[in-house]
Backbone as CSV, one residue per row, in Angstrom:
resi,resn,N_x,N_y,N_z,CA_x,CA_y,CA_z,C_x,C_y,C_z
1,UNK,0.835,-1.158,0.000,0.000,0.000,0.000,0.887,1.231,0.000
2,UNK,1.910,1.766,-0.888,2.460,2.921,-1.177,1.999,4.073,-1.601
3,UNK,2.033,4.950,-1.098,1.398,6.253,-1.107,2.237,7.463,-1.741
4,UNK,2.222,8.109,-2.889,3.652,8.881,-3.110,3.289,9.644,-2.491
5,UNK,4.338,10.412,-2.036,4.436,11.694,-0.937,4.706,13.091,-1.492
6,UNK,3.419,13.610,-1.767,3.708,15.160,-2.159,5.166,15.956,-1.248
7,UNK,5.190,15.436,-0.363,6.503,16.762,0.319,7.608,16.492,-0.019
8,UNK,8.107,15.322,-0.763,9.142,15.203,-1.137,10.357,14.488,-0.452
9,UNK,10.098,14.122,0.743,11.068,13.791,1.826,11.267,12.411,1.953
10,UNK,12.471,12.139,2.311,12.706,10.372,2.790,12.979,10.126,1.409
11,UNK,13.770,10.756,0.378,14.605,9.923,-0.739,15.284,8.578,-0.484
12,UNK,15.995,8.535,0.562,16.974,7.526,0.790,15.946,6.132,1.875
13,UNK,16.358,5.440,1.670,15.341,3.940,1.976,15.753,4.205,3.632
14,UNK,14.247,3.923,4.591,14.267,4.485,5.816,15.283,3.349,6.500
15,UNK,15.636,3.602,8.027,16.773,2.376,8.586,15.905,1.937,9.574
16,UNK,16.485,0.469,9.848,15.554,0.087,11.377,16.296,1.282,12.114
17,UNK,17.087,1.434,12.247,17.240,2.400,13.534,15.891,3.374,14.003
18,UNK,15.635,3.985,12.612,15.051,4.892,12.872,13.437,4.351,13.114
19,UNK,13.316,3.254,12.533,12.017,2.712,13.373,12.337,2.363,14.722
20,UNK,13.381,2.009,14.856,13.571,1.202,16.577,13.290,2.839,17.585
21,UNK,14.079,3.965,16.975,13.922,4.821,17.612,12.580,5.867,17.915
22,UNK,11.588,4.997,16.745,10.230,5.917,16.962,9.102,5.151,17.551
23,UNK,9.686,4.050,18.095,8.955,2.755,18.965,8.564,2.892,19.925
24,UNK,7.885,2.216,20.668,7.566,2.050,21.838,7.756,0.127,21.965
25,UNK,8.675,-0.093,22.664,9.292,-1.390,22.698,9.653,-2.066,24.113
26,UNK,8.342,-3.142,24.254,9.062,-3.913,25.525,9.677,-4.806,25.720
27,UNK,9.892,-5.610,24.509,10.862,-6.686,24.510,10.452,-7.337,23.354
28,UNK,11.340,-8.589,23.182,11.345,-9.085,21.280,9.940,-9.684,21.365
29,UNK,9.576,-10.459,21.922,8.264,-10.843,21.658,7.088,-9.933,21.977
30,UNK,6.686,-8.338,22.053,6.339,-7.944,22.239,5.804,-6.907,21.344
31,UNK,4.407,-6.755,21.297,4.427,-5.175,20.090,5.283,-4.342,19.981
32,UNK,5.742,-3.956,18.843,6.193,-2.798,18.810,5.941,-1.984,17.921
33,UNK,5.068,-1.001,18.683,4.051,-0.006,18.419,5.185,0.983,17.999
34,UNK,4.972,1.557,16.196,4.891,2.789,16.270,5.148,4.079,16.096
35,UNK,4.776,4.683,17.144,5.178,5.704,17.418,4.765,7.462,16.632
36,UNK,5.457,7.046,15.312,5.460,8.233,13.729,4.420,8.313,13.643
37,UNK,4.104,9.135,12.276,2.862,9.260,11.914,1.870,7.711,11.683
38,UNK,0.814,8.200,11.526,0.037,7.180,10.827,-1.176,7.688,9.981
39,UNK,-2.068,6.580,9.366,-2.706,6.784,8.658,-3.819,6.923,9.425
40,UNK,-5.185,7.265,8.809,-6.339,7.529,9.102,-7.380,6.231,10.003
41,UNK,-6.561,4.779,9.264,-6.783,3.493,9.828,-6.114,3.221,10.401
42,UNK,-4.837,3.544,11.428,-4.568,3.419,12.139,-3.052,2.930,12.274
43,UNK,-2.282,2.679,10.953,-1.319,1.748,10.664,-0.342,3.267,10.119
44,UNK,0.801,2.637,10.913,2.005,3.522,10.975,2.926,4.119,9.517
45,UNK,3.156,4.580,9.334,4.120,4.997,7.474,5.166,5.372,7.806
46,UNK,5.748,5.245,7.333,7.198,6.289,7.143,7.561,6.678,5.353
47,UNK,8.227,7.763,5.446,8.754,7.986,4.134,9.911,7.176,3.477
48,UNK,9.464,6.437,2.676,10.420,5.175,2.224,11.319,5.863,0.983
49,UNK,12.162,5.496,0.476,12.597,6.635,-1.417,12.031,7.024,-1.576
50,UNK,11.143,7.985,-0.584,9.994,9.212,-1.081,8.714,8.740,-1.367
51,UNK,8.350,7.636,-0.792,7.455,6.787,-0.949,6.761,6.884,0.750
52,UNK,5.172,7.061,0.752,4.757,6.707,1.828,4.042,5.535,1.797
53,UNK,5.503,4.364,2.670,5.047,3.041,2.796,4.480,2.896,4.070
54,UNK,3.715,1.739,4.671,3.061,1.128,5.675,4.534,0.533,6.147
55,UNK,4.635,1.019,7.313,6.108,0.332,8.525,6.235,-0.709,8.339
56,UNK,4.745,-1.902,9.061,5.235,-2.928,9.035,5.231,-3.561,7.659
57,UNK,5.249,-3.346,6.651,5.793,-3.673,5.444,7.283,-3.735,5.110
58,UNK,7.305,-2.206,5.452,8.862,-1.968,5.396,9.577,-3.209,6.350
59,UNK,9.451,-3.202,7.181,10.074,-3.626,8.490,10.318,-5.165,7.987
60,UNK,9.067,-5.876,7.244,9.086,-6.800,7.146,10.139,-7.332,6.275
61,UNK,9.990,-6.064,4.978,11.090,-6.300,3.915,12.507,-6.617,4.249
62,UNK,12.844,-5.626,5.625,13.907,-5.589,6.028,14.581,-6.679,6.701
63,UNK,13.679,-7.126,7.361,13.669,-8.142,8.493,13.750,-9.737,7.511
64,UNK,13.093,-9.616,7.312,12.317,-11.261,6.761,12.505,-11.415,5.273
65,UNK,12.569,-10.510,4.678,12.361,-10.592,2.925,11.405,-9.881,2.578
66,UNK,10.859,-9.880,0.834,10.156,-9.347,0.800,8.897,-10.170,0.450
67,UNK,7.712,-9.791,1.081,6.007,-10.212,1.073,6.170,-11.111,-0.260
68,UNK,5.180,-12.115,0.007,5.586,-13.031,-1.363,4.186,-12.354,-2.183
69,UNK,4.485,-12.186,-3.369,3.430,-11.813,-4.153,1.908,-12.317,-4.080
70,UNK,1.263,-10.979,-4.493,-0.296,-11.717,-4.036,-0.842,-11.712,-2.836
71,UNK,0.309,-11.947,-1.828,-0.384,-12.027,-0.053,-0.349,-10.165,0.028
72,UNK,-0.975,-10.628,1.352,-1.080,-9.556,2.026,-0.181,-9.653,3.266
73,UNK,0.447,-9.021,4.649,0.607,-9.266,5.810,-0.488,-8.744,7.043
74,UNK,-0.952,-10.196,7.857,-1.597,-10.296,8.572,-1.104,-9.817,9.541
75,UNK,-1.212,-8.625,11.064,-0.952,-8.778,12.419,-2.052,-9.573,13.278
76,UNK,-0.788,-10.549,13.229,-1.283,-11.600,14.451,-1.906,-11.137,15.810
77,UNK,-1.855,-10.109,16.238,-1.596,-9.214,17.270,-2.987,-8.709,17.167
78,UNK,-3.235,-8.266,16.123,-4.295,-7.344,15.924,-4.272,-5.989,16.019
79,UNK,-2.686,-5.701,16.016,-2.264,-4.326,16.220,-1.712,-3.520,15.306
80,UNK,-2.505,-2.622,14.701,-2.090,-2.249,13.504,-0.564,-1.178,13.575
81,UNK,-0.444,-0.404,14.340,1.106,-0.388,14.609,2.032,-0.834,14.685
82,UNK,1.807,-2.150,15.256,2.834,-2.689,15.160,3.725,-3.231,14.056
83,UNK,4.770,-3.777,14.250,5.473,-4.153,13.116,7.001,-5.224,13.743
84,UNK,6.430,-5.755,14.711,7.062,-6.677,15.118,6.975,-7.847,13.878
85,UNK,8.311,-8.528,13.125,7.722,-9.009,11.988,7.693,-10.762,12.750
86,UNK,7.969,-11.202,14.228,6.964,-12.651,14.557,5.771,-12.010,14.483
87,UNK,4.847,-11.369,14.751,3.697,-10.678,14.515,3.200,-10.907,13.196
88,UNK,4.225,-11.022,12.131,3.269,-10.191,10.977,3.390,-12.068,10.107
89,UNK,2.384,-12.604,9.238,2.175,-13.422,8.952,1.633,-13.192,7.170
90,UNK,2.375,-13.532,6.288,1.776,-13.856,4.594,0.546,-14.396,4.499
91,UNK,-0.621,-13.543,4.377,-1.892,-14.896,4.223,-2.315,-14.024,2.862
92,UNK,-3.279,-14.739,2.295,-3.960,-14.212,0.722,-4.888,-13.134,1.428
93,UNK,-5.572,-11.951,0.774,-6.168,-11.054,0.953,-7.756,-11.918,1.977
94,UNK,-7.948,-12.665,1.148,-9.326,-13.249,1.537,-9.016,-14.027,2.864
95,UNK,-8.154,-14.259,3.078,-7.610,-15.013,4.878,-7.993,-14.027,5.201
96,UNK,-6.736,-12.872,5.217,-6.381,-11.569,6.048,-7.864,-11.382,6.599
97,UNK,-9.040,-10.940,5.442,-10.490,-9.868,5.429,-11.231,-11.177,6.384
98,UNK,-11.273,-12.341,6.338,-11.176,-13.349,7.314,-11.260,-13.505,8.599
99,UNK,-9.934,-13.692,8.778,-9.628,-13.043,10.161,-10.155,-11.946,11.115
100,UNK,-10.130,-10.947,10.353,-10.207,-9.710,10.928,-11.399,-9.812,11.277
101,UNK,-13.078,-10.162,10.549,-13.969,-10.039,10.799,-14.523,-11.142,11.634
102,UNK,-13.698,-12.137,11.908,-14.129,-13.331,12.829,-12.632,-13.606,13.444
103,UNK,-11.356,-13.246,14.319,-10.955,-13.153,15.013,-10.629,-15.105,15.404
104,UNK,-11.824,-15.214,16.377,-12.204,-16.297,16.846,-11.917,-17.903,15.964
105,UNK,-11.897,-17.586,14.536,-11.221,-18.338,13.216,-9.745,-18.862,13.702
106,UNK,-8.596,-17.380,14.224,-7.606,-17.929,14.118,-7.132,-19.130,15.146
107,UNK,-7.562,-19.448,15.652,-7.470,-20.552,16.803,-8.286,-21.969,16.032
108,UNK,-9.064,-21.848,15.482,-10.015,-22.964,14.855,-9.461,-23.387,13.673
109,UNK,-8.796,-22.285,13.196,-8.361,-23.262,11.533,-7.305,-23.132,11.360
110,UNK,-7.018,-24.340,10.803,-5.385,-23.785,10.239,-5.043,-23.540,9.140
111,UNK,-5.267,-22.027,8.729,-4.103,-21.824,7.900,-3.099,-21.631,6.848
112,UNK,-3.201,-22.279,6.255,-2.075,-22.252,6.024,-1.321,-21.004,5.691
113,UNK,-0.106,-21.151,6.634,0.857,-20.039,6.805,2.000,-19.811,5.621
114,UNK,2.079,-18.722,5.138,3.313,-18.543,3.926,4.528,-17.825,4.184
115,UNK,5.499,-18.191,3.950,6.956,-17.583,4.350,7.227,-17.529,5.436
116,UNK,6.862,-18.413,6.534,7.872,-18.479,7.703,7.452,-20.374,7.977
């Protein structure tokens, strides 16, 4: 979900640092919320090569690889800030919209999980 950014800023590809530093972080298995701007739904951006990407996307790219085509990333968490990437899970769009509206699913079915 890339957004180009009228202001022009964040040419250069953002660093974890600078996510670690706009966090709110209690430990590795733990959300980590954050912080920067966000969107209107609730999910965090930063200015990527001048690109306004979704964090935990970025984060994920960084971390894990990049999203396998077609999926979407799920928070396991249910926390749209976050961007802890054990949190974040490859499912097809129609899992993800899934989930979200019945919750109670992810315990009952399995699954199947992509890229980890």
């Amino acid at each position: 979900m890339a957004r180009a950014s009228s202001s022009g800023q964040g040419k250069a590809p953002v660093s974890l640092t600078s996510l670690f530093v706009r966090s709110a972080i209690d430990g590795p298995d733990s959300c980590w919320r954050f912080q920067g701007a966000h969107w209107h739904d609730g999910y965090g951006y930063v200015h990527d090569r001048g690109v306004k990407r979704a964090v935990h996307v970025v984060a994920y790219e960084r971390l894990v690889g990049p999203v396998p085509p077609g999926l979407d990333l799920d928070h396991e968490c249910r926390t749209r800030d976050c961007w802890n990437p054990l949190h974040l899970t490859p499912l097809t769009h129609r899992q993800n919209v899934l989930l979200a509206k019945r919750p109670h699913l992810r315990t009952k079915t399995k699954l199947r999980r992509t890229g980890r």
